[in-house]
NUZAZA-743107 format. One line per 3 residues: number of its first residue (from 1); for each residue x, y, z of N, C-alpha, C. Coordinates in pm, 1 decimal, padded with zeros to 6 digits. Example, Ala and Ser with C-alpha at 12.3 -4.5 7.8 and 13.67 -1.06 7.14 Angstrom:
# residues 2
1) 01319.0:-00569.0:00780.0:01230.0:-00450.0:00780.0:01320.0:-00330.0:00780.0; 01285.0:-00225.0:00708.0:01367.0:-00106.0:00714.0:01290.0:00003.0:00787.0 .
END
This chain:
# residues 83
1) 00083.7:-00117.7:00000.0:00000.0:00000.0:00000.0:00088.8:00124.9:00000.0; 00040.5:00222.8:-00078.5:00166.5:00310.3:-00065.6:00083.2:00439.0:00029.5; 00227.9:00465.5:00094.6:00158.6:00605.1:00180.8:00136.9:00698.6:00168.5 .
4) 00010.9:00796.7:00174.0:00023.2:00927.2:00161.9:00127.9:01035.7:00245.5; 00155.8:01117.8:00208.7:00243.7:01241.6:00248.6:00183.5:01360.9:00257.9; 00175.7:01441.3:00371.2:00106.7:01586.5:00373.6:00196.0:01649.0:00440.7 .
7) 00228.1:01767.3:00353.6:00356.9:01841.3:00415.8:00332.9:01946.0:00525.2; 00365.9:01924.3:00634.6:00289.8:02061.8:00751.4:00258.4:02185.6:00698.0; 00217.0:02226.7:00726.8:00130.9:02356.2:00730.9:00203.8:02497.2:00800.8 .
10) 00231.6:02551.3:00771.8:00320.3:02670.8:00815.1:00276.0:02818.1:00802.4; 00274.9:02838.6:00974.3:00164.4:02955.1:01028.0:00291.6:03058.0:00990.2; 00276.4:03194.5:00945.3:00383.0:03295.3:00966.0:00344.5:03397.4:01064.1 .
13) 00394.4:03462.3:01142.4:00385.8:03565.3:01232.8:00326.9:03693.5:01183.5; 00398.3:03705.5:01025.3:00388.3:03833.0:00919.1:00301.7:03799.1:00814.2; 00269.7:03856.1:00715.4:00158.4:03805.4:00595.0:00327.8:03802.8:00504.4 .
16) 00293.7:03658.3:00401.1:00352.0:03622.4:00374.4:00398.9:03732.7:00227.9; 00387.7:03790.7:00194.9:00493.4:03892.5:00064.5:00607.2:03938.7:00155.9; 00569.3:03991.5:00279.0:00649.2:04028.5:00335.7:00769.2:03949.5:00382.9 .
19) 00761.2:03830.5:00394.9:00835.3:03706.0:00435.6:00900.7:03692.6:00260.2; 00842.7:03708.3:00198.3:00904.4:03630.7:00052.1:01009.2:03768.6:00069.3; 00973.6:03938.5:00056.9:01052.6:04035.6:00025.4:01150.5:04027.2:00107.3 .
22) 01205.8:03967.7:00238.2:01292.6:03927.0:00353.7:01366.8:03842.2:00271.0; 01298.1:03742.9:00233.2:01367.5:03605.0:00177.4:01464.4:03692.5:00033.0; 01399.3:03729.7:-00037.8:01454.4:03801.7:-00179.4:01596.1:03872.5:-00111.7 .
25) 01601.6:04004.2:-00040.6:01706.8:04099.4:00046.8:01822.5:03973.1:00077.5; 01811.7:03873.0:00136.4:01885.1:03848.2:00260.1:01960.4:03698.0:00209.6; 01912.0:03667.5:00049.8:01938.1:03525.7:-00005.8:02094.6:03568.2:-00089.3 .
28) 02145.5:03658.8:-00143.8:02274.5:03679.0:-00130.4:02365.1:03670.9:-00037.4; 02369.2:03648.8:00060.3:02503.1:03633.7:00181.1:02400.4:03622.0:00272.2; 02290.8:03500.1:00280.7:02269.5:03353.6:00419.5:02364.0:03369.9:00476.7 .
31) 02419.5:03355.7:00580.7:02499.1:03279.3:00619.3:02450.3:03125.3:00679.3; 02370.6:03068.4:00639.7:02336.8:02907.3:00637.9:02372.0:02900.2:00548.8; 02398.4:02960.2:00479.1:02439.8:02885.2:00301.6:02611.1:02982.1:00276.8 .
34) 02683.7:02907.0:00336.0:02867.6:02928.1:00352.7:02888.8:02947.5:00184.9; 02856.1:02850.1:00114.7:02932.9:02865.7:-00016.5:02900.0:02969.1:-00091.0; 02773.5:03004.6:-00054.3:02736.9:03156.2:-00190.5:02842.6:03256.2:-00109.7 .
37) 02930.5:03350.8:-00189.1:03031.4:03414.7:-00177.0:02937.5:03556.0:-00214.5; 02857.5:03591.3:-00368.0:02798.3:03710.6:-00370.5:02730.6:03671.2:-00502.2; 02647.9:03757.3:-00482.6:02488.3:03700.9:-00595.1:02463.4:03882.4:-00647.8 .
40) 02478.1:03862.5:-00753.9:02434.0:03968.9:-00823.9:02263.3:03939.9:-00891.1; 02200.2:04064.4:-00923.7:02025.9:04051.6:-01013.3:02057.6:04092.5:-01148.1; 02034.1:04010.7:-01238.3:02073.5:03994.2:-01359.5:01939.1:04032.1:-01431.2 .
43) 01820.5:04011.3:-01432.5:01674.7:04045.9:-01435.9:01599.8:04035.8:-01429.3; 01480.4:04089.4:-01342.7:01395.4:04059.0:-01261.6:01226.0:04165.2:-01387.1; 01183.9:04059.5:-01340.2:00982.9:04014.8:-01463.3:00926.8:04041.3:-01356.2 .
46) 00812.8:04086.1:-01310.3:00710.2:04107.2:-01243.6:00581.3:04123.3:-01366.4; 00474.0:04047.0:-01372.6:00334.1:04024.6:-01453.4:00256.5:04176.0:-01387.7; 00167.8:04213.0:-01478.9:00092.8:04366.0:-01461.8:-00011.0:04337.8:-01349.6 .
49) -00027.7:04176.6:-01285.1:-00119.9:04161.1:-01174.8:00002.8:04145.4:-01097.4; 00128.7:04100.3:-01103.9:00181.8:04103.5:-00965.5:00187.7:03950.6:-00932.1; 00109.4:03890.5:-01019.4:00107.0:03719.0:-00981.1:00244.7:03622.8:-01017.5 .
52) 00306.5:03658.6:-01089.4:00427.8:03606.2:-01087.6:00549.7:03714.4:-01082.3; 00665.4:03661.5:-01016.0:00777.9:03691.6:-01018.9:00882.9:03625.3:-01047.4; 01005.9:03704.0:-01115.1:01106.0:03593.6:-01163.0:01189.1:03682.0:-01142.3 .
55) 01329.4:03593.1:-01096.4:01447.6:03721.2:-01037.3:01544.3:03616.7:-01121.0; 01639.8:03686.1:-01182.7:01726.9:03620.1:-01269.9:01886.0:03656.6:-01179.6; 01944.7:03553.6:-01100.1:02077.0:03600.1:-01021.5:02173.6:03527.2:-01121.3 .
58) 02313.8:03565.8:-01106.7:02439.8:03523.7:-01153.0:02501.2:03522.0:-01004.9; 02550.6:03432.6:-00967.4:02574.2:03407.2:-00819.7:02754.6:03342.5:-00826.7; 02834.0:03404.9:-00724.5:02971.7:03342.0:-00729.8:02948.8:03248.9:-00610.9 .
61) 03039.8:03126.5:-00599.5:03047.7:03036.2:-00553.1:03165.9:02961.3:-00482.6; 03150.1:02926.4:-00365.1:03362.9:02881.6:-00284.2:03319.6:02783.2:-00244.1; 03369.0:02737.4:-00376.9:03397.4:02563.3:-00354.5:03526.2:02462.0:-00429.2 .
64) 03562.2:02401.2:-00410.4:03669.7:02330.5:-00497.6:03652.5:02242.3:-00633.6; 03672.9:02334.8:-00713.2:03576.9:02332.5:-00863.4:03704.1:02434.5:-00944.1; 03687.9:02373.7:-01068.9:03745.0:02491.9:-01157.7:03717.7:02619.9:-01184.1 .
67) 03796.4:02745.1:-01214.4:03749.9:02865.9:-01211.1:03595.1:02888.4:-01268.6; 03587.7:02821.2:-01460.0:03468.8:02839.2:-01475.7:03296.8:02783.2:-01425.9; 03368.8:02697.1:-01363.0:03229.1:02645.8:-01234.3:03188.5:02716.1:-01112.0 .
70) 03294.2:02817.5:-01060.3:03248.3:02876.8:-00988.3:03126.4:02986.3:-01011.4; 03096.4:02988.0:-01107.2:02989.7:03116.2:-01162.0:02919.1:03045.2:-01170.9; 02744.3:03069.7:-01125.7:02666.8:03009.5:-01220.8:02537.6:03097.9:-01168.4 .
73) 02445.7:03058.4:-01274.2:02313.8:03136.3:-01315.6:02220.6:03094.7:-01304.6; 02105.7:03129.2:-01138.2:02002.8:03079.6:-01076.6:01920.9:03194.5:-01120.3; 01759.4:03112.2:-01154.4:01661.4:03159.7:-01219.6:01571.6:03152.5:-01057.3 .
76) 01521.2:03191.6:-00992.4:01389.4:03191.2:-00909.3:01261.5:03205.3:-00966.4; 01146.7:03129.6:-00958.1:01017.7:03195.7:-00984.9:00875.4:03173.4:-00839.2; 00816.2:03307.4:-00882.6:00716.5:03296.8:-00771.2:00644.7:03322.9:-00867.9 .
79) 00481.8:03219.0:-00787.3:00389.5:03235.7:-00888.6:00270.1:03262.1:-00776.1; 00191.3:03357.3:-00759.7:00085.9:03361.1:-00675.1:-00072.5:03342.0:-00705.5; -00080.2:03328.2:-00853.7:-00216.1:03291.5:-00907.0:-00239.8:03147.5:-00838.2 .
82) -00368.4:03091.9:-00863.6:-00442.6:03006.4:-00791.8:-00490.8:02922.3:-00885.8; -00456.5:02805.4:-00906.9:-00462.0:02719.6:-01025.5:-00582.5:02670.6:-00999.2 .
END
């Protein structure tokens, strides 16, 4: 029989844009996340409702890898429409 999975439910203190605009600021230099070194915005889409967002980073990286691996190019998307 296979099992279902329901992923908890997660109350925020704040209304959540505000939690995503925290998350956006503060995701270049985490410090939970040691290896991102510095994240530049390469270009960022916002839709005329506001329902999606897309932030285009080029992010440097310290890890033991060849020079051209240390660069690389993370796409984010938020989508807030209601399927």
């Amino acid at each position: 029989m296979v099992q279902k999975y329901q992923s908890p439910v997660r109350v925020y203190k704040h209304p959540f844009e505000l939690i995503m605009a925290a998350y956006e600021r503060r995701f270049p230099t985490c410090p939970l996340i040691p290896m991102f070194v510095a994240s530049d915005t390469v270009n960022e889409y916002k839709s005329e409702d506001e329902a999606i967002h897309v932030i285009e980073r080029r992010c440097k990286l310290d890890i033991d890898a060849p020079r051209l691996l240390k660069k690389e190019w993370i796409m984010s998307t938020l989508s807030r429409r209601i399927l």
